[in-house]
C-alpha positions as CSV (number, residue, x, y, z in Angstrom):
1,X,0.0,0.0,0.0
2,X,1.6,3.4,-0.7
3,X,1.9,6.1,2.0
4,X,-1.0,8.5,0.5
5,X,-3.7,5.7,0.7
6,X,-2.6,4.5,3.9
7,X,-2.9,8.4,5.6
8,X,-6.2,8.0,3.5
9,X,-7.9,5.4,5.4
10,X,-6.2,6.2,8.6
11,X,-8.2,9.6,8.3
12,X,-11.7,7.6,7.6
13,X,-11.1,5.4,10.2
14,X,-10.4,8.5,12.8
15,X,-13.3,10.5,11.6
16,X,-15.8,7.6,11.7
17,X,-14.5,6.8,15.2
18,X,-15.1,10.6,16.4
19,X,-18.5,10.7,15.2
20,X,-19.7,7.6,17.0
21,X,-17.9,9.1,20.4
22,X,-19.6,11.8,19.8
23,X,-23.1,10.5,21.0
24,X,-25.7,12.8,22.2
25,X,-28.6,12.9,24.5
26,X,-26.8,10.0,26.8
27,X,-27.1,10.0,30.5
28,X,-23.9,11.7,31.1
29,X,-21.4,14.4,29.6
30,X,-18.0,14.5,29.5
31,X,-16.4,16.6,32.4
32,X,-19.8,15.6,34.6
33,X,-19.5,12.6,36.5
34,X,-23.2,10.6,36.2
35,X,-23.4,7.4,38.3
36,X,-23.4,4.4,36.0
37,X,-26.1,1.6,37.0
38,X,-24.2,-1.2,39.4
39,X,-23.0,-4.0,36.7
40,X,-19.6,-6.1,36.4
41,X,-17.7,-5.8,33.1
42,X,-18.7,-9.1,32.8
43,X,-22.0,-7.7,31.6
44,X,-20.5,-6.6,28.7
45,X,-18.9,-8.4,25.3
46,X,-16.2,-6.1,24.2
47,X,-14.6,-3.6,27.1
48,X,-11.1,-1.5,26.0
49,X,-9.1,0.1,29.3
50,X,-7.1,2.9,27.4
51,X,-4.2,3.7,29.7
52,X,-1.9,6.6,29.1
53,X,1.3,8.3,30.9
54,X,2.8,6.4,33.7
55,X,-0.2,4.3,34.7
56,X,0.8,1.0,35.2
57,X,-0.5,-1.8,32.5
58,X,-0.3,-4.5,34.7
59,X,-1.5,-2.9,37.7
60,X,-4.4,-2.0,35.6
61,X,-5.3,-5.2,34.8
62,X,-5.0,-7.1,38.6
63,X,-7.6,-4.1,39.7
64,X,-10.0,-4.8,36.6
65,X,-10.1,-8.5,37.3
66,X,-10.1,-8.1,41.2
67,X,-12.7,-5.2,41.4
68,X,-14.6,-4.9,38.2
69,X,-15.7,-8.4,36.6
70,X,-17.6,-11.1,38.8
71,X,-15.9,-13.6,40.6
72,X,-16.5,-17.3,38.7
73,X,-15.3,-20.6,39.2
74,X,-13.8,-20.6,36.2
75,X,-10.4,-18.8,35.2
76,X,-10.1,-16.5,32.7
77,X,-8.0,-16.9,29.5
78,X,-5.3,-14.5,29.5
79,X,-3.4,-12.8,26.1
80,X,-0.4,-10.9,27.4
81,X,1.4,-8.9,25.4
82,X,4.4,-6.6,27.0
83,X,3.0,-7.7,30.1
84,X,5.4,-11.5,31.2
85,X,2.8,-14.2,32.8
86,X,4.9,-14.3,35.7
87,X,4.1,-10.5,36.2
88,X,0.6,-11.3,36.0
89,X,-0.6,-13.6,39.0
90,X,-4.2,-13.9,39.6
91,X,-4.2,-16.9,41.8
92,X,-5.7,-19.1,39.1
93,X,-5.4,-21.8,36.7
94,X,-5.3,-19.7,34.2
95,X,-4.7,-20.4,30.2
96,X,-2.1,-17.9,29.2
97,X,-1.4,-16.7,25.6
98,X,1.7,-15.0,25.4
99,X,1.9,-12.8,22.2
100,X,5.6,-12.1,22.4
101,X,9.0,-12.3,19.9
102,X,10.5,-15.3,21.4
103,X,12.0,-17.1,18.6
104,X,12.6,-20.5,18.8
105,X,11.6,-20.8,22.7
106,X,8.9,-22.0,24.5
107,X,7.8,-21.1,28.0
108,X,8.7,-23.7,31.1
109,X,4.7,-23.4,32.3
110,X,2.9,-26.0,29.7
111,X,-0.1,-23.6,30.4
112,X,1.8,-20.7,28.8
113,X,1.7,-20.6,24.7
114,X,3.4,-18.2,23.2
115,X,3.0,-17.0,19.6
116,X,4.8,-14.4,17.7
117,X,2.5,-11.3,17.6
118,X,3.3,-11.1,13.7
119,X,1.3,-14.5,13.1
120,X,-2.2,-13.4,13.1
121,X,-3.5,-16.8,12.3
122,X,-2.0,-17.9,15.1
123,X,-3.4,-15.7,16.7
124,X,-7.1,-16.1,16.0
125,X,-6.4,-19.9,16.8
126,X,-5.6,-19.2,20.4
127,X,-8.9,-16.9,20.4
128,X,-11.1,-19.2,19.1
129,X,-10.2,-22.1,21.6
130,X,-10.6,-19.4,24.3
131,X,-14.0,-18.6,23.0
132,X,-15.3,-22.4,22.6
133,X,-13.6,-23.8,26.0
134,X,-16.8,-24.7,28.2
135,X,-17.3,-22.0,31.3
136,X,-15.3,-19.4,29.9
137,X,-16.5,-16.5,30.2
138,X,-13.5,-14.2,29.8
139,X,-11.0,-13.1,28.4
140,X,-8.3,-10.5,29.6
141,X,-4.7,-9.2,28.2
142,X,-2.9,-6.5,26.6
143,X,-1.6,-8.4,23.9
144,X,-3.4,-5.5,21.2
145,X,0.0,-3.4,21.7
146,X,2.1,-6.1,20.9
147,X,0.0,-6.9,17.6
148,X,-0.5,-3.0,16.9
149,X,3.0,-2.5,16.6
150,X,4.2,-5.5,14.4
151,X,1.0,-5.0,12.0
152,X,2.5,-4.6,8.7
153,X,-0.9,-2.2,7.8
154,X,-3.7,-0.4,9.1
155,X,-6.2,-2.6,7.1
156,X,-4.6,-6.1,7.9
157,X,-5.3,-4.9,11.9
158,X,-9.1,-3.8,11.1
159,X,-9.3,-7.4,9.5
160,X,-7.9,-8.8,12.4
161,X,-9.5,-6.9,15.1
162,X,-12.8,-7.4,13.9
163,X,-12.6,-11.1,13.4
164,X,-11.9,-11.0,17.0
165,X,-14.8,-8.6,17.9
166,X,-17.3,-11.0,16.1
167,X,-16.3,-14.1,17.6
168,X,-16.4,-12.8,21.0
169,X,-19.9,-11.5,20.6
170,X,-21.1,-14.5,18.4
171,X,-19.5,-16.8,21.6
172,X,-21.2,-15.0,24.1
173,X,-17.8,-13.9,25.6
174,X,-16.3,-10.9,27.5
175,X,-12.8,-9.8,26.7
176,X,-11.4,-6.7,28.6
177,X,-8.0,-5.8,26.4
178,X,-5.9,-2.9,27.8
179,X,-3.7,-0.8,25.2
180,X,-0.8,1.8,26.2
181,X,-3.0,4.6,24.1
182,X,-0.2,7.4,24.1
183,X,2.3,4.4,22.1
184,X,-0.4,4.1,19.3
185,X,-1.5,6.5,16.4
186,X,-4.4,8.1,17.2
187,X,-6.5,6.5,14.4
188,X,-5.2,3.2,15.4
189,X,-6.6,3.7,18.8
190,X,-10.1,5.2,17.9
191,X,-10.7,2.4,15.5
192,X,-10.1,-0.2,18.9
193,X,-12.6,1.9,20.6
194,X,-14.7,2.0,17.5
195,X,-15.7,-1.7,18.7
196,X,-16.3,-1.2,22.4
197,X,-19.5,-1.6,24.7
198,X,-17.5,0.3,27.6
199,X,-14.3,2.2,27.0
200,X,-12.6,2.6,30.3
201,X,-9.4,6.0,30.0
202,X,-6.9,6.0,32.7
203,X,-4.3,9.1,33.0
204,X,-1.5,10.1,35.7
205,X,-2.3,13.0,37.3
206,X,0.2,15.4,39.6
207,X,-2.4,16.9,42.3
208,X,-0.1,19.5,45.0
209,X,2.9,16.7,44.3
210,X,0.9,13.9,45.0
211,X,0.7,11.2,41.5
212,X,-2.9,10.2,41.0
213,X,-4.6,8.6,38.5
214,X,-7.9,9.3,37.0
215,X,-10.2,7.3,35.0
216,X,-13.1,8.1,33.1
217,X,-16.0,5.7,31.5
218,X,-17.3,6.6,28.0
219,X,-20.1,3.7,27.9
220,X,-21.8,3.5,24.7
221,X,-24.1,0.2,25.5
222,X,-25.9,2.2,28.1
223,X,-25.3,5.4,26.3
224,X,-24.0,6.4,29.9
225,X,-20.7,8.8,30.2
226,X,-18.9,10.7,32.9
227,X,-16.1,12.7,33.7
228,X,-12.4,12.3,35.0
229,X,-12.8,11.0,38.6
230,X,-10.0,8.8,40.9
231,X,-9.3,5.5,40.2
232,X,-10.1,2.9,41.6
233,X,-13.3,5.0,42.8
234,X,-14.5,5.6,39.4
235,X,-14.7,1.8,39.1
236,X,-17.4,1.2,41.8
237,X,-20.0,0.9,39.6
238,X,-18.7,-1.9,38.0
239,X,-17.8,-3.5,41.5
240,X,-18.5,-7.1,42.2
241,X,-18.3,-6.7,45.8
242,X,-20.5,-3.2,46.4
């Protein structure tokens, strides 16, 4: 593909992202905090945590899954990305997918597969058996940033990232998929959020020399939005335990 289409499509894909963020008459505006009706994340099919500046990826992650999505007997399949497994621990049996350049290597945990984040088939392969294994229900990782930055086009990663999209909500499944927005092209990133039920922002903030972060919850199932507020307050609406 030569440079001027590329910048072409990267420009449709950015304005047809703004114009479905930009919802009106929701329940909520940006910069007013609205309280969202109690649910876990679980509720939904497709969630996207955007995390910028110094917030932690991984830290991000162990919060989501402790305070956000509904405790189950069964463990959720994780896709990791720049995030190790070992950095990851949830206490679980989990099935790990570790979309990583490791030539040549394989992990010492036999539940750990990793796949080179350039092999998209492979890819889909290890979604697919996440999304058919009996009782599960979810699916969590930041793998996307990994896969982002080794796609060799913008439309090979629409291709991709809507295959995935479909077979989550055609399984019945809930994957929460974190990306490290301020690495990305802004049109990149819109077009993730494109796909969302709930898209969940996190930023660093410096309040009197204190770091803080913020999150804010732009919810497009419920047509439900609010403003910056601290995290992990802001997640209480999605708490499994309040």
């Amino acid at each position: 593909m030569d440079y001027l289409k590329k910048i072409e499509l990267l420009n449709l894909v950015e304005h047809m992202a703004t114009r479905i963020v930009a919802v009106p008459g929701g329940n909520g505006h940006n910069g007013h905090s609205k309280p969202l009706r109690k649910a876990t994340l679980d509720k939904y099919r497709l969630v996207i945590a955007c995390v910028r500046g110094n917030v932690s990826v991984r830290e991000t992650m162990k919060r989501l899954l402790a305070d956000a999505i509904e405790p189950s007997q069964t463990a959720p399949t994780l896709i990791l990305g720049p995030t190790a497994p070992e950095d990851l621990e949830t206490g679980q049996n989990n099935r790990v997918g570790w979309v990583t350049f490791v030539d040549g290597t394989s992990h010492p945990s036999s539940a750990v597969e990793i796949i080179s984040p350039d092999n998209l088939l492979e890819v889909n392969l290890f979604i697919e058996k996440a999304a058919q294994a009996d009782g599960c229900q979810l699916i969590l990782g930041d793998f996307l940033d990994n896969i982002i930055m080794s796609s060799g086009s913008p439309e090979s990663f629409y291709s991709f990232f809507c295959q995935l999209a479909s077979r989550v909500r055609l399984k019945k499944r809930t994957a929460v998929l974190v990306i490290k927005e301020d690495i990305h092209e802004r049109p990149i990133v819109e077009m993730v959020k494109r796909f969302a039920d709930v898209v969940l922002e996190f930023r660093d903030q410096d309040i009197e020399g204190t770091p803080t972060v913020e999150m804010r919850t732009l919810n497009f199932a419920d047509n439900t939005y609010t403003g910056w507020v601290p995290f992990p307050e802001g997640l209480k609406p999605f708490s499994s335990t309040n």
